[in-house]
BALOBA-1460 file (C-alpha; in Angstrom, 3 decimals):
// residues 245
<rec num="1" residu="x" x="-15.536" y="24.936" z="-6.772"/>
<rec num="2" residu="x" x="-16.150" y="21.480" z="-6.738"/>
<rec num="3" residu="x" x="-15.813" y="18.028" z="-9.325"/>
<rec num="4" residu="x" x="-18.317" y="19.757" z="-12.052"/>
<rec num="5" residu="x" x="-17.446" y="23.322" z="-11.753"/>
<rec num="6" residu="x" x="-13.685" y="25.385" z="-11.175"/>
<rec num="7" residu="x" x="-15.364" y="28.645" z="-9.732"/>
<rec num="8" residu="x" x="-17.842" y="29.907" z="-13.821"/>
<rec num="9" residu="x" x="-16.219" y="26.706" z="-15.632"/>
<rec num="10" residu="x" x="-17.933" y="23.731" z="-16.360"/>
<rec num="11" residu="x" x="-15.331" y="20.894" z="-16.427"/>
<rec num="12" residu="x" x="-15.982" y="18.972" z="-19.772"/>
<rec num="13" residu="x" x="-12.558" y="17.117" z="-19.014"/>
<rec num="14" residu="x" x="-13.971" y="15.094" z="-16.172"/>
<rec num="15" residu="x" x="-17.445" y="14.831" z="-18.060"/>
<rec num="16" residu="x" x="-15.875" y="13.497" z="-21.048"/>
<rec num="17" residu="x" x="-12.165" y="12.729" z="-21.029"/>
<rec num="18" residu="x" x="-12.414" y="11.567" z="-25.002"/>
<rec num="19" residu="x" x="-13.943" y="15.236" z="-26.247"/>
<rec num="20" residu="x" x="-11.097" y="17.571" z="-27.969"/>
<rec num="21" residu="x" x="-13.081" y="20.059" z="-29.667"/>
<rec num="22" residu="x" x="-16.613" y="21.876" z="-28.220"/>
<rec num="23" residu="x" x="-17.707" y="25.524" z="-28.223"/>
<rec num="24" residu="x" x="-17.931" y="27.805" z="-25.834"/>
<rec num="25" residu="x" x="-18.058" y="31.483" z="-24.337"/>
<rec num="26" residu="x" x="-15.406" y="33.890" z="-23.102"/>
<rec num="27" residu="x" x="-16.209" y="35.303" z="-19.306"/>
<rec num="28" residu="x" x="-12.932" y="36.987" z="-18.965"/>
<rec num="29" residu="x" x="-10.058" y="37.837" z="-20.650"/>
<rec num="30" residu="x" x="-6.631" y="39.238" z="-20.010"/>
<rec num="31" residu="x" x="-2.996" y="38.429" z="-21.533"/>
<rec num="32" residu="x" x="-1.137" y="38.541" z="-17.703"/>
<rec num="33" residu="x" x="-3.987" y="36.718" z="-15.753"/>
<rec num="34" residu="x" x="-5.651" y="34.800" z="-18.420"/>
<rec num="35" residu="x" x="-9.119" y="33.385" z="-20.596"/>
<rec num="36" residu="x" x="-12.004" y="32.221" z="-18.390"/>
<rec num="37" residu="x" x="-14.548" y="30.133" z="-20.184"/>
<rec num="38" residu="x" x="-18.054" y="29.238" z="-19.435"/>
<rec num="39" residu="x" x="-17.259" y="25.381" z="-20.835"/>
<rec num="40" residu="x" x="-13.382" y="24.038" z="-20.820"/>
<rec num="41" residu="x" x="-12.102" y="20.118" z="-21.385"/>
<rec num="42" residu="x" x="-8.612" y="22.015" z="-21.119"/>
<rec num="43" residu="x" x="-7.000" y="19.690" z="-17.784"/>
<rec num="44" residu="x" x="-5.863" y="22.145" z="-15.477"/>
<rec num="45" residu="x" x="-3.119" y="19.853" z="-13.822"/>
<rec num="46" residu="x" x="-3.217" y="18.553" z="-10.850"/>
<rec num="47" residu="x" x="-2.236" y="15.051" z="-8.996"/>
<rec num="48" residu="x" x="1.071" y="14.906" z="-10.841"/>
<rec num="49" residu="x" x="-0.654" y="15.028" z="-14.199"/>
<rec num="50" residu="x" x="0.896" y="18.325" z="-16.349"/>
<rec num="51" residu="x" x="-2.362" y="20.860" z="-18.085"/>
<rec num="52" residu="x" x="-3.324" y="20.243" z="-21.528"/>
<rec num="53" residu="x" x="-1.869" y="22.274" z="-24.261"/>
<rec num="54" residu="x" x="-4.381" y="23.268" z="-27.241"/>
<rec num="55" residu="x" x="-6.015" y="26.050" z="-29.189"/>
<rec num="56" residu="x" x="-9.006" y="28.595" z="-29.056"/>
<rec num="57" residu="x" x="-10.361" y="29.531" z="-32.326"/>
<rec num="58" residu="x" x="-12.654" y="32.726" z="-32.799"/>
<rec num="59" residu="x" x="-13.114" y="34.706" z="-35.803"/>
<rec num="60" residu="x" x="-10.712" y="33.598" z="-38.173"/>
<rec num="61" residu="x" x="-7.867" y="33.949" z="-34.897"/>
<rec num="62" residu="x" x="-6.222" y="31.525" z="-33.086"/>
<rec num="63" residu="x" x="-5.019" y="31.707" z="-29.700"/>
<rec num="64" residu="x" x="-2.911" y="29.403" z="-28.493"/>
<rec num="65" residu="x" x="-3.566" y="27.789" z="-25.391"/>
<rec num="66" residu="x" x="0.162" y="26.850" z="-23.289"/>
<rec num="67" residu="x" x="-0.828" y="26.364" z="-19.621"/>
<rec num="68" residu="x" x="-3.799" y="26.640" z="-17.152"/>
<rec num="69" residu="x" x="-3.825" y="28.893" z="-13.845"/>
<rec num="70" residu="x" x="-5.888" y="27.440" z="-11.062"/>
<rec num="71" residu="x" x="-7.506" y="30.706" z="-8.212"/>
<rec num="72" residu="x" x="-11.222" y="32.031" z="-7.800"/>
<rec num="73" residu="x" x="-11.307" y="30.950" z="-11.584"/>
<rec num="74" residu="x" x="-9.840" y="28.146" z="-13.728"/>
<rec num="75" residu="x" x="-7.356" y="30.758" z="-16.040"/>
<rec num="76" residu="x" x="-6.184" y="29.418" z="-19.527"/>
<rec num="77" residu="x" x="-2.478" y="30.720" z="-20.354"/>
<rec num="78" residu="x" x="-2.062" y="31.914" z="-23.554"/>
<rec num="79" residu="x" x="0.899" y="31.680" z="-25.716"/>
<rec num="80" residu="x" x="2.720" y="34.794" z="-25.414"/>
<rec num="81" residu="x" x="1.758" y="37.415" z="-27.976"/>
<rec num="82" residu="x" x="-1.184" y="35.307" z="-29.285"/>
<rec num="83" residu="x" x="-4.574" y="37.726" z="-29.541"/>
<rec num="84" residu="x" x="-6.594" y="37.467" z="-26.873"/>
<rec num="85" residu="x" x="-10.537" y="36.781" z="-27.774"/>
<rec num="86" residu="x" x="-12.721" y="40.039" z="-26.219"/>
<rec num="87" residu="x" x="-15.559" y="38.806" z="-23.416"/>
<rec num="88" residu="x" x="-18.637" y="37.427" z="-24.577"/>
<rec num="89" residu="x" x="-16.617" y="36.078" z="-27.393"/>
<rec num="90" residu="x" x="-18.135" y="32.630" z="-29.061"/>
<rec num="91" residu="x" x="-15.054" y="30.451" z="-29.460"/>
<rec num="92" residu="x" x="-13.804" y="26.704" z="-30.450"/>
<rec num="93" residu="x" x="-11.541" y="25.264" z="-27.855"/>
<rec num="94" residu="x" x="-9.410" y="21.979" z="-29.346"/>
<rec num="95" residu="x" x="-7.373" y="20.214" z="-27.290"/>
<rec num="96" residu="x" x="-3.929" y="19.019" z="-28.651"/>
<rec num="97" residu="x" x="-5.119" y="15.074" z="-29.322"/>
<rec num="98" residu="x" x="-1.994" y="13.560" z="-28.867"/>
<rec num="99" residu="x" x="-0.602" y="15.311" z="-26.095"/>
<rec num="100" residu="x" x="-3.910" y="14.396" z="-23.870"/>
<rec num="101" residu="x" x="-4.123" y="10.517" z="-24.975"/>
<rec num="102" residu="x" x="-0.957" y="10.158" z="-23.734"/>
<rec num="103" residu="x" x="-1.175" y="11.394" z="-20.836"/>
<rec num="104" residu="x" x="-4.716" y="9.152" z="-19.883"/>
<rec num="105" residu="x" x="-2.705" y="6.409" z="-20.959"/>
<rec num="106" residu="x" x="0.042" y="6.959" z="-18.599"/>
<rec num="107" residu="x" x="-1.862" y="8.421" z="-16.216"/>
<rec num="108" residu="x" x="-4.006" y="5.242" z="-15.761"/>
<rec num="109" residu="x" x="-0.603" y="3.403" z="-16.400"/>
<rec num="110" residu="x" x="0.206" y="4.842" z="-12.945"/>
<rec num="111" residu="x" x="-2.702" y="3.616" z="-11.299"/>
<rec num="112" residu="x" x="-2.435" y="-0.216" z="-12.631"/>
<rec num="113" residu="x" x="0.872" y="0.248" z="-11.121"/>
<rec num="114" residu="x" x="0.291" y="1.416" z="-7.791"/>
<rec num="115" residu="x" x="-2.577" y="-1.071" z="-7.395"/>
<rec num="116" residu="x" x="0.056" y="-3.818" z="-8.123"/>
<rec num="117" residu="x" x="2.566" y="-3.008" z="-5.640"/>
<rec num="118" residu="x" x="0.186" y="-2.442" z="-2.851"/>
<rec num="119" residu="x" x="-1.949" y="-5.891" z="-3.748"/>
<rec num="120" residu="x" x="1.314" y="-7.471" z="-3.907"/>
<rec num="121" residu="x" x="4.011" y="-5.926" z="-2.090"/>
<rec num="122" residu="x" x="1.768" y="-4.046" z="0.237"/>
<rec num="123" residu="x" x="3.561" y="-0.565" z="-0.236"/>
<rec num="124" residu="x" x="2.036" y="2.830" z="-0.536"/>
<rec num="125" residu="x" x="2.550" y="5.861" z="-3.112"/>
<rec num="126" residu="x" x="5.186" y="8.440" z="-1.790"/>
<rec num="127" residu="x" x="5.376" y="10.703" z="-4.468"/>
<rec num="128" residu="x" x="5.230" y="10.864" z="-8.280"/>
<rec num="129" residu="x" x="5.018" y="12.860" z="-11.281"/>
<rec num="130" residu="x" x="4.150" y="11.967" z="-15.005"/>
<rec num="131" residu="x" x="4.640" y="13.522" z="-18.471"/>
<rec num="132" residu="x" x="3.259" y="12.276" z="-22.181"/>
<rec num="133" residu="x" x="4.287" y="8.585" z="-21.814"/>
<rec num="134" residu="x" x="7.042" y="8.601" z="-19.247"/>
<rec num="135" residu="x" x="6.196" y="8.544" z="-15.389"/>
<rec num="136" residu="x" x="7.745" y="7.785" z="-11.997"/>
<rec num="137" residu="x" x="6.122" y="6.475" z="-8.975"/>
<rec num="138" residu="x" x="7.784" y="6.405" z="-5.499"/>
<rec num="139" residu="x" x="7.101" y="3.767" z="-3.087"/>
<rec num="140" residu="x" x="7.347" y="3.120" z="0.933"/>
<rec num="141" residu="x" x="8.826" y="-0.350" z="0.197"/>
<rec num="142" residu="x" x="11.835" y="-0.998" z="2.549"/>
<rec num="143" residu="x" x="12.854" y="-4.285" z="1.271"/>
<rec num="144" residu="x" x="12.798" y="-5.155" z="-2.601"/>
<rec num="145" residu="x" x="13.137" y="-8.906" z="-4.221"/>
<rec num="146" residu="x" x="16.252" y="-9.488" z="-6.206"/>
<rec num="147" residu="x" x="14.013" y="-9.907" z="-9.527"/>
<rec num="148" residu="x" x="11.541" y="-7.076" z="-8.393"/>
<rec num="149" residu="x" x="12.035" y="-4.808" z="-11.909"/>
<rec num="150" residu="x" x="11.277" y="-7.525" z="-14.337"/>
<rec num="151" residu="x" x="8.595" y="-9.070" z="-11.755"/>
<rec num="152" residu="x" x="7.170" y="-5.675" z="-11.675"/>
<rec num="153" residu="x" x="6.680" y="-5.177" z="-15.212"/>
<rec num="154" residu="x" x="5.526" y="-8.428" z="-16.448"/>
<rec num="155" residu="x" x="2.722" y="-8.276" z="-13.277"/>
<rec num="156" residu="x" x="1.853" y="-4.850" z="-14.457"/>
<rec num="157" residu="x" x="1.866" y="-5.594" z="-18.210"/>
<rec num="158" residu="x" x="-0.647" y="-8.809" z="-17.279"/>
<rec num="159" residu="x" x="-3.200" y="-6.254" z="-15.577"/>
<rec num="160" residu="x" x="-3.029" y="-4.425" z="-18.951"/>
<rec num="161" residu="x" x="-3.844" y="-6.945" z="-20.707"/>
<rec num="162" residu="x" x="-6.827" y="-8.275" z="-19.012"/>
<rec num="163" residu="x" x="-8.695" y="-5.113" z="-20.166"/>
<rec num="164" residu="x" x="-9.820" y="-4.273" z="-16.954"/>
<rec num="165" residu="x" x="-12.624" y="-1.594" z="-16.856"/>
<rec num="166" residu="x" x="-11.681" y="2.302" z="-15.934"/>
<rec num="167" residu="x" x="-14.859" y="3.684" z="-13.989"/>
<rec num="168" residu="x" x="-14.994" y="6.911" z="-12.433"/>
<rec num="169" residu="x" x="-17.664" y="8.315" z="-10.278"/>
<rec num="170" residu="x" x="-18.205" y="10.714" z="-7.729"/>
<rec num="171" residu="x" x="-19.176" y="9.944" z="-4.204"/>
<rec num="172" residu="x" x="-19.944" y="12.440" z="-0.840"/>
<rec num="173" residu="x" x="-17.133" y="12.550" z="1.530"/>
<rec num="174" residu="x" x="-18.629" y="10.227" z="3.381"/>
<rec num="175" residu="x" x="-19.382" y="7.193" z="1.208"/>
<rec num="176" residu="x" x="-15.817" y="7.598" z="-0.246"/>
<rec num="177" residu="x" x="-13.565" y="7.507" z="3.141"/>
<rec num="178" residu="x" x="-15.931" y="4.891" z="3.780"/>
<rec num="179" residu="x" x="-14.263" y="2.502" z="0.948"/>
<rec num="180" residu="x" x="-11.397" y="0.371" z="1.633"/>
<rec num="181" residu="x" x="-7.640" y="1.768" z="1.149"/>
<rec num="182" residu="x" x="-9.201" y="4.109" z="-1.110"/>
<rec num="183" residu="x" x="-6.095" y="6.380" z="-0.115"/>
<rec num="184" residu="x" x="-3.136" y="4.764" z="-1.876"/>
<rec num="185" residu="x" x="-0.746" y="7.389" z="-0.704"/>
<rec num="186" residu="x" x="1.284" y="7.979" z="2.325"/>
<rec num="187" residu="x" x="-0.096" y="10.810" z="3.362"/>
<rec num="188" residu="x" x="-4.078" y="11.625" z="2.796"/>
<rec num="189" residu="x" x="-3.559" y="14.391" z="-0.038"/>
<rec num="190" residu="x" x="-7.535" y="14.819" z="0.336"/>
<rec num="191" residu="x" x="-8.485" y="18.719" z="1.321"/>
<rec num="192" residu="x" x="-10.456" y="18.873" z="4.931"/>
<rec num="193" residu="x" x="-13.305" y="21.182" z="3.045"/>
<rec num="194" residu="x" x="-13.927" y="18.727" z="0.263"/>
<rec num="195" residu="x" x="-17.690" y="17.164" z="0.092"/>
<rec num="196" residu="x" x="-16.929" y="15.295" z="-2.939"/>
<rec num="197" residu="x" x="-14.477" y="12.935" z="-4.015"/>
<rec num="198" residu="x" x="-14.347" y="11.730" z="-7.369"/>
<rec num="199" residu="x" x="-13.331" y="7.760" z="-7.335"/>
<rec num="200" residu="x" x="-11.072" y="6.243" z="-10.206"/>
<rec num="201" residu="x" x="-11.738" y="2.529" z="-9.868"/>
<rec num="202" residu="x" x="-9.855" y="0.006" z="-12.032"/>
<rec num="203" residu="x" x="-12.426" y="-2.744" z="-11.708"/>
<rec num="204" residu="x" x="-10.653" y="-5.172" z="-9.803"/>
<rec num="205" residu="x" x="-7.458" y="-4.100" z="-9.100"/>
<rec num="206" residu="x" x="-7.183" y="-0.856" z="-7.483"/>
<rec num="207" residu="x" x="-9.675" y="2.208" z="-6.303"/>
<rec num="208" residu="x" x="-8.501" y="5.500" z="-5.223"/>
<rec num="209" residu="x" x="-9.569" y="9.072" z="-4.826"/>
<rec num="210" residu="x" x="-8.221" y="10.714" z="-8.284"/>
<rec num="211" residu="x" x="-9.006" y="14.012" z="-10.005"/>
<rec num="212" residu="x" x="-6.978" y="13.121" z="-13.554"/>
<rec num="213" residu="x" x="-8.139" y="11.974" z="-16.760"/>
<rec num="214" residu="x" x="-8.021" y="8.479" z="-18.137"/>
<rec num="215" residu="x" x="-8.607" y="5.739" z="-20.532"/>
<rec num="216" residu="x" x="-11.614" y="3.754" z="-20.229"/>
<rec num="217" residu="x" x="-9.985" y="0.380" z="-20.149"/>
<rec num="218" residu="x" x="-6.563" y="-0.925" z="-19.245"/>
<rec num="219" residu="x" x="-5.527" y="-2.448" z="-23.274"/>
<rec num="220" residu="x" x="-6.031" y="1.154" z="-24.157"/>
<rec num="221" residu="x" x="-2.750" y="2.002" z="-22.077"/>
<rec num="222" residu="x" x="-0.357" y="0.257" z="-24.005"/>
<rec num="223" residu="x" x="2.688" y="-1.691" z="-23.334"/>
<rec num="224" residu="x" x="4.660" y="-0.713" z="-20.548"/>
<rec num="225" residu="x" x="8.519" y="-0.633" z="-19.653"/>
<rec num="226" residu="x" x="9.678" y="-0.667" z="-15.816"/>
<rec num="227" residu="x" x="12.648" y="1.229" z="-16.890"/>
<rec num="228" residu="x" x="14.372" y="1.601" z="-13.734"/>
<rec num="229" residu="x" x="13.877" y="1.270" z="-9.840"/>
<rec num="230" residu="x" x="16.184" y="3.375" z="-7.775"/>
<rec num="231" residu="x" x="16.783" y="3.592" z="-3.949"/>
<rec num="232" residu="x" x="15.272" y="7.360" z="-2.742"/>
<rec num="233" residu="x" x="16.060" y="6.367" z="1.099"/>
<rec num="234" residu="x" x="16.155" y="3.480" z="3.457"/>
<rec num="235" residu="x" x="12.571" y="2.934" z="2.668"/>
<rec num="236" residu="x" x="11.799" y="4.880" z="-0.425"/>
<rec num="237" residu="x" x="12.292" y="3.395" z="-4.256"/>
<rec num="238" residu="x" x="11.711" y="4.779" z="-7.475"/>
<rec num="239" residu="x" x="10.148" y="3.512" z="-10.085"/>
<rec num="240" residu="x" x="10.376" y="4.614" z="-13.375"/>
<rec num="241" residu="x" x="7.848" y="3.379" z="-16.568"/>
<rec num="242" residu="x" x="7.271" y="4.213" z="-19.973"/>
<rec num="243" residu="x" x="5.249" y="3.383" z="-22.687"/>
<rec num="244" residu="x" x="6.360" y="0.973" z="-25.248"/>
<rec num="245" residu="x" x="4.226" y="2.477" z="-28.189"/>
């Protein structure tokens, strides 16, 4: 385990969140628990961000690829009935395009968010969840301005715009609990066992322990839409964003 590996895998997602095609080798194989490959920029999921959806391609076959089981190994899901390619299979893994740019977008969406309303309104992450261009994030924020929703977004939307770099690296344990507020969430959501932390730093605005993939600058999320803030509690609100394009 580990930021580079899920037990034989190689993560190409976190080495390079723009590839959606590579090749690779089949380790295991079965239809109930699932393909293991040597190389994968498949996302498993994790942090509220949902597992890529794609395709393997061996042989003139095509396996599709629906969901991603995280144990010992890091198990792709295929689509059920799809042929499963035998071990030591060479396959092409493509990841659906569309699906995955959206959800970097949004994902780092979420982050220019959160660093907003804790440099301004000093509140931490409760919760959240995201899918392809729709999100929510909830918030520790007992009281809320009367024109917090359209403060919000414009204050978000201005972060965007200032094409603010997206760097990721990974740090020891050590030298990352050693940054500043680098947890952004109520509770520390950090396992006791891990030695490193990868670091998603929107230069500028906001750094936090992350494991997701994202864009490489803040213009490359897109417009967004506070569509809604909602009371979850006497100290808990909901927001809920969107894409605009």
């Amino acid at each position: 385990m580990g930021v580079t590996h899920h037990g034989r895998t190689y993560r190409l997602d976190l080495a390079d969140p723009t590839l959606r095609e590579w090749t690779c080798t089949v380790l295991a194989a079965d239809a109930e628990q699932g393909i293991v490959l040597d190389r994968s920029a498949f996302y498993p999921g994790g942090g509220g961000q949902p597992p890529d959806h794609g395709v393997l391609l061996w042989q003139g076959v095509q396996t599709r690829i629906v969901g991603t089981r995280k144990g010992d190994e890091l198990y792709l899901i295929p689509a059920e009935g799809d042929p499963i390619p035998p071990v030591g299979t060479e396959v092409t893994g493509a990841v659906e395009d569309d699906r995955r740019t959206r959800l970097m977008r949004t994902h780092s969406g979420l982050h220019v968010l959160c660093g907003v309303v804790f440099r301004d309104f000093g509140a931490l992450v409760t919760g959240g969840n995201m899918e392809p261009g729709e999100a929510r994030m909830d918030f520790n924020l007992p009281e809320v301005p009367p024109d917090f929703k359209a403060r919000l977004e414009e204050l978000v939307n201005a972060e965007v715009t200032a094409d603010r770099q997206v760097v990721t690296r990974v740090l020891s344990r050590d030298e990352a609990l050693a940054l500043p507020d680098i947890i952004r969430t109520q509770s520390n959501l950090i396992p006791a066992d891990e030695a490193e932390i990868r670091i998603v730093d929107i230069v500028g605005l906001d750094v936090q322990a992350d494991g997701g993939t994202h864009v490489a600058s803040t213009r490359q999320i897109g417009g967004v839409q506070v569509v809604k803030v909602e009371s979850k509690g006497k100290a808990n609100r909901r927001v809920r964003v969107r894409l605009t394009d």
